[in-house]
C-alpha distance (Angstrom), angle and dihedral (degrees) to the residues before:
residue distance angle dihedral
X1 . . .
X2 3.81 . .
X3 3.73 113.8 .
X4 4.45 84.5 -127.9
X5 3.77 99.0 49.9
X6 3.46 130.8 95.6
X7 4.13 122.3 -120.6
X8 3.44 97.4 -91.1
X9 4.30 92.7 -144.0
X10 3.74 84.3 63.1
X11 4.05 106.8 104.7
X12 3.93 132.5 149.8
X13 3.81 109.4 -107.3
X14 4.03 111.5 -137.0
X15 3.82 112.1 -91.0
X16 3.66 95.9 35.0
X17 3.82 109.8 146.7
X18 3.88 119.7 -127.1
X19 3.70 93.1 -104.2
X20 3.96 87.8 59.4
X21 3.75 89.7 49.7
X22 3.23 98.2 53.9
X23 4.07 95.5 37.2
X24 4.09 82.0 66.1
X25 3.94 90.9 51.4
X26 3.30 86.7 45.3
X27 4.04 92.9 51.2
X28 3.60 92.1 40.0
X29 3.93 102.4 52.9
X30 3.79 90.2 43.2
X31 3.92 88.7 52.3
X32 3.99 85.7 54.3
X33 3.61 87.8 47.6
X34 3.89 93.4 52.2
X35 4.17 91.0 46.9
X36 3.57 92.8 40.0
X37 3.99 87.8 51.5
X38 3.93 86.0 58.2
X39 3.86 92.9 44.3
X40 4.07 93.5 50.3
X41 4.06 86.7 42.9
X42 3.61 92.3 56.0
X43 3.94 91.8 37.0
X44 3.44 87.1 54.9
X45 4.39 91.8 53.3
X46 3.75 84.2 50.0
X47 3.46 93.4 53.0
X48 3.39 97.1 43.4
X49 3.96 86.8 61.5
X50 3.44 96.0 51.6
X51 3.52 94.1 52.6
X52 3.99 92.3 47.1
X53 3.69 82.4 47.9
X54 3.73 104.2 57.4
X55 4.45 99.9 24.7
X56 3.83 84.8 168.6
X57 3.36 105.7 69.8
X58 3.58 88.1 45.4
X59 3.69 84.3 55.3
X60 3.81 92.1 46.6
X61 4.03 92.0 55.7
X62 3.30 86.1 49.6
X63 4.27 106.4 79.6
X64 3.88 103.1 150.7
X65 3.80 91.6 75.3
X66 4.02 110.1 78.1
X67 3.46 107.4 161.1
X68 3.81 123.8 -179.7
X69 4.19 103.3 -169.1
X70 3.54 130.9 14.3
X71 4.00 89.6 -117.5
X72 4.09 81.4 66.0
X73 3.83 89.2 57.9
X74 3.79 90.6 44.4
X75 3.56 84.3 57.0
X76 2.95 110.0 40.0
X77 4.56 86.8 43.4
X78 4.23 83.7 59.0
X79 4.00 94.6 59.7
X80 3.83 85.9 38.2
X81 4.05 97.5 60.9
X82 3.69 89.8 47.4
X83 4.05 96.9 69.3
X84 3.72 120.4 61.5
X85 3.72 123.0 -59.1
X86 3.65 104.9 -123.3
X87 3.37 90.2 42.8
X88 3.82 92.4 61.4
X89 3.68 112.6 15.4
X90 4.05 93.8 104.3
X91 4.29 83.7 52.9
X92 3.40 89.9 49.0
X93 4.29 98.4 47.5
X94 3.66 85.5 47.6
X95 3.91 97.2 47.6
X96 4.11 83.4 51.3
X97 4.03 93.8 50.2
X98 4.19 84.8 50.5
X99 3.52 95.4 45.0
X100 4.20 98.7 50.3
X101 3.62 88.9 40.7
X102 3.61 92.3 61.8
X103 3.64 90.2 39.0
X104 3.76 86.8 54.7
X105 4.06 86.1 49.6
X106 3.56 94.0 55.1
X107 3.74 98.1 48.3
X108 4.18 87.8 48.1
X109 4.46 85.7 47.1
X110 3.98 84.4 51.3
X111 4.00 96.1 44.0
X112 3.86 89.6 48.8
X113 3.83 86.2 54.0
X114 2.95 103.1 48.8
X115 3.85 98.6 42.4
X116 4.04 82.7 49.0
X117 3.80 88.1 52.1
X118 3.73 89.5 61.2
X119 3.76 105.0 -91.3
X120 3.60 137.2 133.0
X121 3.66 125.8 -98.0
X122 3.92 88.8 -131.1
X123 3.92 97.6 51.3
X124 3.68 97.6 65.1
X125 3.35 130.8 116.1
X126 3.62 132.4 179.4
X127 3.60 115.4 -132.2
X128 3.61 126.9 -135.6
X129 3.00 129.8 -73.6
X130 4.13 119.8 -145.5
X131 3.95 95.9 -177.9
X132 3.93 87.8 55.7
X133 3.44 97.3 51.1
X134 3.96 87.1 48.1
X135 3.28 89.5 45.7
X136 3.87 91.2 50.8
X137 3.88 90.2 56.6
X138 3.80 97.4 51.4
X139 4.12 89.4 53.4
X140 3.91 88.4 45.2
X141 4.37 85.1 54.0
X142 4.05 83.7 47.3
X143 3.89 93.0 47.4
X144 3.85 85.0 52.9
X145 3.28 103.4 41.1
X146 4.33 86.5 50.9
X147 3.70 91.5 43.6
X148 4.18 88.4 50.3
X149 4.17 81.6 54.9
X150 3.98 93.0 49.2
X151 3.58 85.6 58.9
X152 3.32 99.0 36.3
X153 4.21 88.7 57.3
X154 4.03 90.4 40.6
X155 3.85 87.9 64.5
X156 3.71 90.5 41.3
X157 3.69 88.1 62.3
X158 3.76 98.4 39.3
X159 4.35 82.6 52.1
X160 4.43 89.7 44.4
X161 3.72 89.9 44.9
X162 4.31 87.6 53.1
X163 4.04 82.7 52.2
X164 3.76 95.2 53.8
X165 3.42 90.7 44.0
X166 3.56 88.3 61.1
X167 3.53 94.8 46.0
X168 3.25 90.7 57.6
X169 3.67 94.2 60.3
X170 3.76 97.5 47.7
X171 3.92 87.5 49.5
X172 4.16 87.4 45.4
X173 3.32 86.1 62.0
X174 3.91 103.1 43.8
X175 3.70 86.7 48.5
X176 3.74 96.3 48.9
X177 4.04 95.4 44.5
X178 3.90 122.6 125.9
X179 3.99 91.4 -147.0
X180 3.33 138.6 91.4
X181 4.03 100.0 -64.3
X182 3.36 89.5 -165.7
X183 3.26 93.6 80.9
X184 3.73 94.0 61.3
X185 3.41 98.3 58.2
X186 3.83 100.5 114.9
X187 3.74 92.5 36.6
X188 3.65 85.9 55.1
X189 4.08 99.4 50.7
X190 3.66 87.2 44.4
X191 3.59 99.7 62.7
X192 3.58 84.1 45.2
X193 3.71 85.9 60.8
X194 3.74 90.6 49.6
X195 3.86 94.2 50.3
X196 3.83 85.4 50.4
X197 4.02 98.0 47.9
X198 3.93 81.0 51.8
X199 3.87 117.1 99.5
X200 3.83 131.6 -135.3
X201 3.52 127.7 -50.9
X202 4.04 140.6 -150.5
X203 4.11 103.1 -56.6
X204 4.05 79.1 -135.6
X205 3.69 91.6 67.0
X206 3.97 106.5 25.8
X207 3.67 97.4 92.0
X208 3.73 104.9 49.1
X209 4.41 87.2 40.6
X210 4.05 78.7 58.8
X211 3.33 93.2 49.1
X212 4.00 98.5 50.0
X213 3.94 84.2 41.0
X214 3.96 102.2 57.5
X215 3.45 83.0 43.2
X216 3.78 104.0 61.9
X217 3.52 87.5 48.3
X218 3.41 104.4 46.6
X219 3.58 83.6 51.0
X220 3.85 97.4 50.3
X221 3.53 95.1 45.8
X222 3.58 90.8 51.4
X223 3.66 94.8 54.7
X224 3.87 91.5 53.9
X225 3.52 115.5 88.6
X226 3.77 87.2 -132.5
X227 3.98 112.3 -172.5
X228 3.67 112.9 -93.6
X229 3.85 95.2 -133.0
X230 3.89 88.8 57.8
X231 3.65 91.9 41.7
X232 3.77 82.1 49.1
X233 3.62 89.3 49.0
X234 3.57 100.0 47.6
X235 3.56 95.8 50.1
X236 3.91 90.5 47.1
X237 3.62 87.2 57.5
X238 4.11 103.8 41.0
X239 3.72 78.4 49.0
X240 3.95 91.8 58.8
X241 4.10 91.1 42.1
X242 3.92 88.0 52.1
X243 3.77 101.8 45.1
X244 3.95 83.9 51.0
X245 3.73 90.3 51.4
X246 3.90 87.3 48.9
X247 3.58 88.8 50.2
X248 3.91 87.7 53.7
X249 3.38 101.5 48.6
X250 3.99 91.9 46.4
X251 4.02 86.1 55.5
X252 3.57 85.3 61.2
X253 3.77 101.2 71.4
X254 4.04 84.3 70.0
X255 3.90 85.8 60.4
X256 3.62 111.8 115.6
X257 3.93 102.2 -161.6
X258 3.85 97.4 66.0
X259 3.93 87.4 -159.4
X260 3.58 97.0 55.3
X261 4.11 93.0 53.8
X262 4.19 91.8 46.2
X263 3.70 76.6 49.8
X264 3.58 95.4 51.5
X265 3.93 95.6 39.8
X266 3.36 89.4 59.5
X267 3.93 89.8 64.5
X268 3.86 94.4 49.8
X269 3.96 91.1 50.7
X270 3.78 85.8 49.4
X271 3.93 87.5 48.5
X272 3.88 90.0 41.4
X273 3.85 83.2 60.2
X274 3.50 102.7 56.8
X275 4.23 95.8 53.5
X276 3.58 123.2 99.2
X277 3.86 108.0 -117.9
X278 3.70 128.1 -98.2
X279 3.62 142.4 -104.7
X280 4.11 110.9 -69.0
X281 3.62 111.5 -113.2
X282 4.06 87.2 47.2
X283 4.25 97.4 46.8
X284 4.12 95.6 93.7
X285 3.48 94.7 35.8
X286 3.63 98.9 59.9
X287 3.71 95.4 32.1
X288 3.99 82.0 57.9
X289 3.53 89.4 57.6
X290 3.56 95.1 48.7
X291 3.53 98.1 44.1
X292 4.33 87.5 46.7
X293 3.32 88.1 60.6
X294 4.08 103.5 44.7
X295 3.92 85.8 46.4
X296 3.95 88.9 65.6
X297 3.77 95.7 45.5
X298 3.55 85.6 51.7
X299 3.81 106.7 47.8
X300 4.04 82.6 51.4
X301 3.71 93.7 49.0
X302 4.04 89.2 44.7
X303 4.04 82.3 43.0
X304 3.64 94.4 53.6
X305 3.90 94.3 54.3
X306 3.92 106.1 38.9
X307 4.27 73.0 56.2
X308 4.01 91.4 60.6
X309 4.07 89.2 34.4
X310 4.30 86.3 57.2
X311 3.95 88.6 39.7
X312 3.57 94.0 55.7
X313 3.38 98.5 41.7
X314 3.88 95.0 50.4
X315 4.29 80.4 49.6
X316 4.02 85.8 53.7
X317 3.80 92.4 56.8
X318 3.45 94.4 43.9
X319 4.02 92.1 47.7
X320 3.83 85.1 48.6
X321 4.17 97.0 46.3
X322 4.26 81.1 53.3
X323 3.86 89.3 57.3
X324 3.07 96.3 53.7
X325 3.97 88.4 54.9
X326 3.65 87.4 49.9
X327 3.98 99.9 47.7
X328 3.44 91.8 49.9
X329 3.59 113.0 50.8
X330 3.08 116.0 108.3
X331 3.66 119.9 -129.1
X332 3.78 101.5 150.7
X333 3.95 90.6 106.1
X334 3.61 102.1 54.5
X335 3.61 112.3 118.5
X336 3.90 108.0 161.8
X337 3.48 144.4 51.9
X338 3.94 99.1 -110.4
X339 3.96 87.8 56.7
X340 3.51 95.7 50.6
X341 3.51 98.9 48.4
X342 3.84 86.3 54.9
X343 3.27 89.3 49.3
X344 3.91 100.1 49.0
X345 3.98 84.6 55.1
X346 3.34 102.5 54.7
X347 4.08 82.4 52.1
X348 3.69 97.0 54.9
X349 3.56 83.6 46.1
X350 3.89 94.5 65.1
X351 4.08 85.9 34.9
X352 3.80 80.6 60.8
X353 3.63 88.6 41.7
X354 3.68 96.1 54.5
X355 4.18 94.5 44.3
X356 3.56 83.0 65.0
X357 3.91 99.1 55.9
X358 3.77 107.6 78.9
X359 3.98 126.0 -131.1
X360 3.61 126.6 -46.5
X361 3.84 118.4 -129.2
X362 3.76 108.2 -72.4
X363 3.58 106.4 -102.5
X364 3.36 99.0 53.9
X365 3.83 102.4 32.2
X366 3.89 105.6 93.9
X367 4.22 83.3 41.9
X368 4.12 88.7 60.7
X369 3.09 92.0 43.3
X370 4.00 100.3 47.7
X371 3.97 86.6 50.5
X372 4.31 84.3 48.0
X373 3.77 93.4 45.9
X374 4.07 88.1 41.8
X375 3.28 92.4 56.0
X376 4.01 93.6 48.4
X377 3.29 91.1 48.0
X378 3.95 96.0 56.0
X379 3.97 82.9 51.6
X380 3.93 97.2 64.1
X381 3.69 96.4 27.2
X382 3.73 83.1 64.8
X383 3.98 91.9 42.6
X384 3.54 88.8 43.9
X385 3.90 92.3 55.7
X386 3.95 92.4 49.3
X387 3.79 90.3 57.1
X388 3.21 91.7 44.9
X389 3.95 98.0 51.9
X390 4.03 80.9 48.8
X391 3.14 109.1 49.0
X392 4.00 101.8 77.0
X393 4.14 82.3 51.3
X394 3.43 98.7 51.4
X395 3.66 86.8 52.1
X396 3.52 97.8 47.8
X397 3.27 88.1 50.4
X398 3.93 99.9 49.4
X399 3.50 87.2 48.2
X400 4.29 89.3 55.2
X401 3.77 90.0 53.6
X402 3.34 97.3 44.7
X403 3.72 88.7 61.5
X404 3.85 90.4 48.4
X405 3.85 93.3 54.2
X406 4.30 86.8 50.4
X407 3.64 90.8 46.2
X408 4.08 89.7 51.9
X409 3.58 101.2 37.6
X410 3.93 86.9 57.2
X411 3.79 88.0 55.2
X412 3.35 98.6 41.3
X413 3.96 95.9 88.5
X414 3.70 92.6 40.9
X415 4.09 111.7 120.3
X416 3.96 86.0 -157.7
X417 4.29 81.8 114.7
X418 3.84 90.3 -179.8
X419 3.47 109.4 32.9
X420 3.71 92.0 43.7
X421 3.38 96.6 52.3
X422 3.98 97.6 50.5
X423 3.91 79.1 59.0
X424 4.06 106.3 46.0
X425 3.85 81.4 52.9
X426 3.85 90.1 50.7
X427 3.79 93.2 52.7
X428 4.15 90.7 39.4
X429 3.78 80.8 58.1
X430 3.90 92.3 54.1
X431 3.07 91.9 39.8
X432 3.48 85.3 62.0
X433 3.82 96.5 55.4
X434 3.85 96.0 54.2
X435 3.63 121.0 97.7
X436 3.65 136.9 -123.8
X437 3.48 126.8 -53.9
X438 4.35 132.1 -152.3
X439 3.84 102.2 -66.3
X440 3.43 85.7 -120.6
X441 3.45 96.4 73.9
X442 3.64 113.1 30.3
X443 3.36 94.8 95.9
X444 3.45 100.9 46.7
X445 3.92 88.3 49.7
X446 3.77 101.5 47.4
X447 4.15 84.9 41.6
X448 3.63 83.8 61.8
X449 4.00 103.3 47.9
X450 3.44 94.7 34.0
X451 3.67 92.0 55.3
X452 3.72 97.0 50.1
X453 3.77 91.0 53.6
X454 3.28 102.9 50.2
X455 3.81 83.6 42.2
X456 3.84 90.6 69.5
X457 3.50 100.5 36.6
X458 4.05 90.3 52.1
X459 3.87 83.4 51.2
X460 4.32 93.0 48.4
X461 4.18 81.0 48.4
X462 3.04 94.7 61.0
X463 4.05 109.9 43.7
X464 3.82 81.7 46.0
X465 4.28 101.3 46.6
X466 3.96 99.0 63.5
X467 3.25 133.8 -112.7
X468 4.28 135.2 -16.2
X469 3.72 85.4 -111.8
X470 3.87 89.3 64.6
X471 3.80 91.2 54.4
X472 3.53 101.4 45.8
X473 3.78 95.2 45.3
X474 4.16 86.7 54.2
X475 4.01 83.1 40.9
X476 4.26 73.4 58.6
X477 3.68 97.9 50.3
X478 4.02 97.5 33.9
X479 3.74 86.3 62.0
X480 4.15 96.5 40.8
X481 4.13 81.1 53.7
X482 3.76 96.4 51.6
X483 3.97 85.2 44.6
X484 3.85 84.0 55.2
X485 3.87 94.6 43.4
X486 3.86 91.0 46.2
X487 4.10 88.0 50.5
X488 4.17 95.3 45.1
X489 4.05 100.9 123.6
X490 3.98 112.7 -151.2
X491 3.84 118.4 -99.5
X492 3.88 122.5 -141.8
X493 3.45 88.4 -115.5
X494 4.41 102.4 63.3
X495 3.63 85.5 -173.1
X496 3.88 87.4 68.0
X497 4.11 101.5 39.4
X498 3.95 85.8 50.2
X499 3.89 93.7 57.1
X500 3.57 90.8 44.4
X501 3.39 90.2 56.0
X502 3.96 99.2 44.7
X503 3.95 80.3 58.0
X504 3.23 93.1 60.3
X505 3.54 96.9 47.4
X506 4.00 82.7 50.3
X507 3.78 88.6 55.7
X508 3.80 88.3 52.3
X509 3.55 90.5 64.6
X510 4.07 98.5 45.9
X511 4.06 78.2 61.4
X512 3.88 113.9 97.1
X513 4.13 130.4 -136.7
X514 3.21 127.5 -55.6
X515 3.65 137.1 -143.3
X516 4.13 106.0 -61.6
X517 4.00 95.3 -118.5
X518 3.57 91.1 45.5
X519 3.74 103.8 49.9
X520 4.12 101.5 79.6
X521 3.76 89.6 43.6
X522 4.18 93.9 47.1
X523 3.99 84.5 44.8
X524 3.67 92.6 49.4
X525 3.80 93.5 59.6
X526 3.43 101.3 40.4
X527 4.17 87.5 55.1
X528 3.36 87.5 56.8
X529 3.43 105.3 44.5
X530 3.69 86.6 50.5
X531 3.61 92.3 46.5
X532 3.64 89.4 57.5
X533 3.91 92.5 56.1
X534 3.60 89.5 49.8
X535 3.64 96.0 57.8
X536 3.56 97.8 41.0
X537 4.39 87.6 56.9
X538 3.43 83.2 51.3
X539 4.32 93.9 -118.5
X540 3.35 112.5 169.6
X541 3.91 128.4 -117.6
X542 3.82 102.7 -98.8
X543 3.87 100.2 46.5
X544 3.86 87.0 42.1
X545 3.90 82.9 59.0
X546 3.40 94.4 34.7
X547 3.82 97.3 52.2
X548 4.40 86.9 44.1
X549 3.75 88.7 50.8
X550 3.89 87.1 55.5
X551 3.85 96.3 46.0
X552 4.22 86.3 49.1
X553 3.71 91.4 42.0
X554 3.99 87.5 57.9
X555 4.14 90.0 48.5
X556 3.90 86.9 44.7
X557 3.55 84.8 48.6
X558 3.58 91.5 62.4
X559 3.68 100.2 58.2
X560 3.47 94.8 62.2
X561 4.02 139.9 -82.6
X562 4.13 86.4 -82.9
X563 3.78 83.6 70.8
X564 3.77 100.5 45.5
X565 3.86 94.1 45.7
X566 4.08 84.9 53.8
X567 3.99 84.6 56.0
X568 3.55 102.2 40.1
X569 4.62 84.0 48.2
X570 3.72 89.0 47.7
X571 4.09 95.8 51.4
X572 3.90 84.8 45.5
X573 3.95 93.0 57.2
X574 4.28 85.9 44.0
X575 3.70 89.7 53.7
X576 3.54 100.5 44.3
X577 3.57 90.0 53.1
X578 3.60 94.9 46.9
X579 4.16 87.6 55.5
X580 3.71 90.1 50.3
X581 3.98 90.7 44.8
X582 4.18 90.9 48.0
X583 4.22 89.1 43.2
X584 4.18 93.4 51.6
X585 4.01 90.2 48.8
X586 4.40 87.0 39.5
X587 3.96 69.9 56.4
X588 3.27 114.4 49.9
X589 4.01 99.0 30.7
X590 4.32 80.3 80.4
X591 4.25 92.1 70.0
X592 3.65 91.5 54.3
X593 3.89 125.8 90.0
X594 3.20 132.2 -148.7
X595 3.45 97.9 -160.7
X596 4.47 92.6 97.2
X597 3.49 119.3 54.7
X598 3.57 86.7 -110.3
X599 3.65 101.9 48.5
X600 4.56 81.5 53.9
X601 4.08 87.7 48.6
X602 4.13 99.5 53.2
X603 3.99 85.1 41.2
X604 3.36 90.0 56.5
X605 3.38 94.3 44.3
X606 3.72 96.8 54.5
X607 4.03 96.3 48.1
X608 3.89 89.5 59.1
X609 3.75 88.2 45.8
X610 4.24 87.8 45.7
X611 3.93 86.1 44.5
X612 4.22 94.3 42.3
X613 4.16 82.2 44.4
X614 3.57 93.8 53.9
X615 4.02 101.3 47.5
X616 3.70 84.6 49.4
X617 3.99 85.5 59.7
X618 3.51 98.5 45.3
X619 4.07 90.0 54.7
X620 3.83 87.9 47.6
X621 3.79 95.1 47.3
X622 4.30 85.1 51.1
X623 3.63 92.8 54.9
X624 4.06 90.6 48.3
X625 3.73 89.5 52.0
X626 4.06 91.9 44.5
X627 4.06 88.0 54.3
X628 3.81 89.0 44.8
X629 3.63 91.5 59.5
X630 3.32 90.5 35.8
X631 4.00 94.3 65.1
């Protein structure tokens, strides 16, 4: 049953007296008032949540407080605990949203700098902070001082509830007197003026005191031989006060914050209360009305919260279906950096994933999410370990190459053709043998040797290939052949134009160097205009690179084994990445479902970039195989 309507067995048997009557209103309305007490008590825990839950739009409601530093809000926190608690406790809760949200903005400010700066995510630290820790002491002295006033107003009930208790007795005993009552009268209203001018009470005892209250007075009044016209009159006017309070609570169905109007029906019940009754014949029907109108408020208001309770529970399974995902993949097999950057994505992916879900119900909301940040937490730790086990490698081994690139740039003037090159292939070979280094600066290391090496060995081609007349007259017949291979019409039979073309391309290799500025430009066009050729016989991509990697493998031929054992190392590296690349998504395809539409999309997804990965291999492996016949 609604916590506003009436038990609906409850009826007035015929020859009940007015003062029975209006004992059952009585009864009734302070049996609403008891249930609705329990309602607006557990609205209030619900709201209470909410507003714990979302702190900024409390914040955003909230425009009086501009703040520009935290010491402001310390400040301005200090002259706020001084004045009376209920007067500022909303100031105060908003000043502590503003001040950890900042706090929280400075930490994220430092984190981005540092991670700009070059640092990992897993080193930092935030430092501390001596205005929080101020700050925490001056809301521990408010928390005091309001928990000092709680007390303070729980004994003030326990001492108003003593008072009304003996109010009651003194009006038990006018109400139960043989004399004239009459006489009374005034003594009577005026402890009804006390009992008003008290405050509240223990919620424990508030219903039965009403009880014992209406009672007495029902009773005394009774026993008067009141006037008719004034009884007349009074009921004539309780009757106008209660059809406006009906009116009032009717309005409140158009209310659009359901809160608000329980909020506000509370009031008129409490106002409902405190009115005398009405005349006989007219007591059901307007209690009817009343009680019509609080039963709608309160089937919204019950409405509006089994909606949150079904929200948050939906949120709960979700939050526990993304733990699962989290617990069970499987990152015990990770051994490099590419694979844990993959997987650290696909992580802050569900992180993302689970921002979005709302709250889970109360009770069990800080347990999901202690299992969810558990599980998180095992994640990193375990990253967190690998780099750490790295690290001192990757230095060690950033420190070898760096040696390696001195050693070769200091030979790579040397005129000593020979015995210099016996050595750069010596310390290519080493090079070989050290491990990796911080992604970082691979790159910028190999950059460095290879470009000293195959700055000496361009320098030994060219005191040993002739003169600059020799290059610029092949510069001369380079670009007459790419003229020719630009021109080259297409034959009926493709099978023809493409062999005439590959001949070409095996006369471009006969052709010696070129001048050093001109040979990226001259290679540049001559891709192209083969490209072109390609495309227009309709060869596909592969053999197109496969028949370009021959052609260059002939011209790296030329330069001299050191060159094509630099190739053949350099396709090695590519396709061991690419097999450690294909494995990690072979990996990770297994913790999606595709059970969602987005689960089916990213699988998808991943088995054309497995199948794309895996052509790229086979091409790579060809070219390895070509070079090792080749040598």
């Amino acid at each position: 049953m609604n916590p506003l309507e009436l038990n609906k067995e409850t009826a007035i048997a015929p020859g009940k007296t007015s003062e029975t009557v209006e004992l059952i209103e009585t009864t009734e309305t302070t049996k609403i008032t008891e249930d609705a007490v329990i309602i607006e008590s557990h609205e209030k825990d619900l709201e209470t949540e909410i507003v714990e839950q979302q702190p900024e739009e409390v914040i955003s409601k909230m425009t009086d407080h501009n703040f520009s530093s935290k010491l402001e809000m310390i400040n301005a926190l200090r002259l706020l605990i001084e004045k009376e608690v209920d007067v500022v406790k909303d100031d105060v809760e908003v000043i502590k949203q503003l001040f950890y949200k900042k706090t929280k903005a400075e930490i994220e400010e430092k984190k981005k700098f540092h991670l700009e700066s070059g640092g990992e995510e897993s080193e930092f630290v935030a430092e501390k902070d001596e205005l929080e820790e101020t700050f925490k002491a001056l809301l521990n002295e408010f928390r005091s001082k309001k928990a000092a006033l709680m007390a303070h107003l729980e004994k003030e009930k326990e001492t108003n509830l003593i008072q009304k208790q003996h109010l009651l007795e003194q009006m038990k005993v006018l109400a139960e007197s043989n004399d004239d009552v009459s006489v009374h009268i005034n003594e009577f209203k005026a402890l009804q003026q006390k009992w008003k001018s008290i405050g509240h009470v223990p919620q424990s005892a508030s219903t039965e005191l009403w009880k014992q209250y209406n009672l007495y007075q029902e009773s005394f009044w009774d026993l008067i031989k009141i006037n008719n016209e004034l009884r007349e009159y009074d009921f004539k006017k309780n009757l106008e006060s209660k059809t406006l309070l009906c009116e009032l609570a009717e309005k409140l169905s158009e209310e659009t914050d359901i809160i608000s109007a329980f909020q506000q029906l509370q009031k008129l019940h409490e106002d409902w209360h405190e009115m005398g009754p009405v005349a006989r014949d007219l007591r059901e029907k307007i209690w009817n009305r009343f009680k019509d109108a609080s039963t709608a408020i309160n089937k919204k208001h019950q409405s509006y919260f089994d909606n949150i309770r079904k929200l948050e529970e939906d949120n709960y399974i979700a939050k526990n279906a993304l733990c699962e995902k989290i617990e069970t993949f499987d990152f015990s097999n990770i051994n490099n950096y590419r694979a844990w950057d993959d997987a650290t994505k696909i992580v802050l992916a569900w992180q993302d994933e689970w921002r979005a879900i709302g709250f889970a119900p109360r009770k069990v909301n800080q347990k999901i999410f202690d299992r969810y940040r558990k599980a998180c937490d095992a994640f990193f730790a375990a990253k967190g370990e690998f780099y750490k086990e790295t690290k001192n490698v990757l230095t060690h081994n950033s420190d070898k190459k760096k040696a390696l690139c001195e050693k070769v740039e200091e030979l790579k003037e040397s005129v000593e053709w020979k015995e210099t090159a016996d050595k750069l292939i010596q310390l290519q070979k080493e090079w070989k043998t050290v491990g990796p280094v911080p992604k970082k600066m691979s790159d910028d290391l190999w950059k460095r040797f290879i470009t000293a090496c195959d700055y000496f060995f361009e320098q030994k081609n060219k005191s040993t290939s002739g003169q600059r007349s020799i290059e610029n007259e092949n510069l001369t017949k380079k670009k007459e052949l790419i003229a020719k291979i630009s021109t080259l019409e297409k034959n009926e039979n493709s099978g023809e134009s493409i062999t005439t073309l590959r001949s070409l391309m095996a006369e471009w290799n006969t052709l010696g160097h070129v001048p050093f500025k001109e040979k990226d430009k001259i290679y540049k066009e001559y891709r192209e205009a083969v490209d072109k050729q390609f495309e227009a016989l309709n060869v596909d991509s592969a053999n197109r690179r496969m028949d370009t990697f021959k052609n260059n493998l002939k011209d790296i031929s030329s330069k001299g084994e050191n060159k094509v054992f630099r190739e053949r190392e350099k396709l090695v590296r590519s396709y061991e990445h690419l097999k450690s690349e294909i494995a990690t998504y072979e990996n990770n395809i297994g913790f999606f479902t595709s059970s969602s539409k987005k689960g089916g999309g990213l699988i998808k997804e991943m088995e054309r970039k497995i199948e794309s990965l895996k052509e790229e291999t086979k091409l790579i492996e060809q070219k390895i195989n070509l070079i090792d016949e080749t040598i």
